[in-house]
N, C-alpha and C positions, 0 to 999 in steps of 0.2 A: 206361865202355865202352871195351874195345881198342880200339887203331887197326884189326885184321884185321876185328872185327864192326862197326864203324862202316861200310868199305871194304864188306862184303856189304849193310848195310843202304843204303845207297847203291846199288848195281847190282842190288839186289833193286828198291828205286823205276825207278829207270833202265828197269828188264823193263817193270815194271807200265804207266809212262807210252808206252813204246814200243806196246805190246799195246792201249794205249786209243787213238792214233794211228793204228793200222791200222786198228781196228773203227771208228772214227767214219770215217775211208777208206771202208770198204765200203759205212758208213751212206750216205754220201753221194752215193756211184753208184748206191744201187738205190732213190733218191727221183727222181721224175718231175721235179721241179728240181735237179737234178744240177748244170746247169749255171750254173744264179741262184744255187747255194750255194758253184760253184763263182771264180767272181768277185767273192762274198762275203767267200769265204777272201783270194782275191787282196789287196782293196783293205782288209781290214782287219791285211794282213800288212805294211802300210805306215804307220810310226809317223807320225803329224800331229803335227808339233810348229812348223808354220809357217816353217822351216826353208827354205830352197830345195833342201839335200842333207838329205831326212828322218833324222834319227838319226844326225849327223854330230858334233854337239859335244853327249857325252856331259854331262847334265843332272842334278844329285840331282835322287829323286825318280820319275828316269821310268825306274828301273830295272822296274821291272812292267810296265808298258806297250810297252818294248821285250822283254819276255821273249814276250808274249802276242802282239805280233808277229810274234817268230822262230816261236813255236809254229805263229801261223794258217799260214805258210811251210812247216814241216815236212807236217803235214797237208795243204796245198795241193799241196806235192809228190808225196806217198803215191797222192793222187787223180789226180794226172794220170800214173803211172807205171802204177795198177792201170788207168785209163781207155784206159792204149796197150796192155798187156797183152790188154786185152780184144780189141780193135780187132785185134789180130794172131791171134787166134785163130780 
């Protein structure tokens, strides 16, 4: 595989995971717990690794678990940016 189609198939992923981001977004504001999924996202966007500074001294191993953190973080942001949107409208 070229380096150029390797580079698209990459930011083709990239599109896709971005586009399920925002739709689990929407999902998440138009469920009557919005806000129970919303502090859901919060507290699981916080790596527990018994740590006093969470995700501080980078660990083999919990490379996944910090990714699944940053994600719950991405999504947790989408929801409160479309959550102000709304509010301003």
């Amino acid at each position: 595989m070229t380096e150029d189609r390797i580079e698209g198939s990459i930011q083709k992923l990239e599109g896709m995971i971005a586009a399920h981001r925002k739709l689990l977004a929407q999902i998440v504001l138009a469920l009557p717990q919005s806000d129970t999924l919303t502090t859901a996202l919060e507290d699981r966007g916080v790596m527990r690794d018994g740590q006093e500074d969470p995700g501080a001294v980078p660990t083999e191993g919990l490379a996944l678990e910090l990714a699944i953190a940053e994600e719950m973080n991405r999504i947790r942001n989408i929801v409160e940016v479309q959550r102000f949107a709304q509010s301003e409208e």
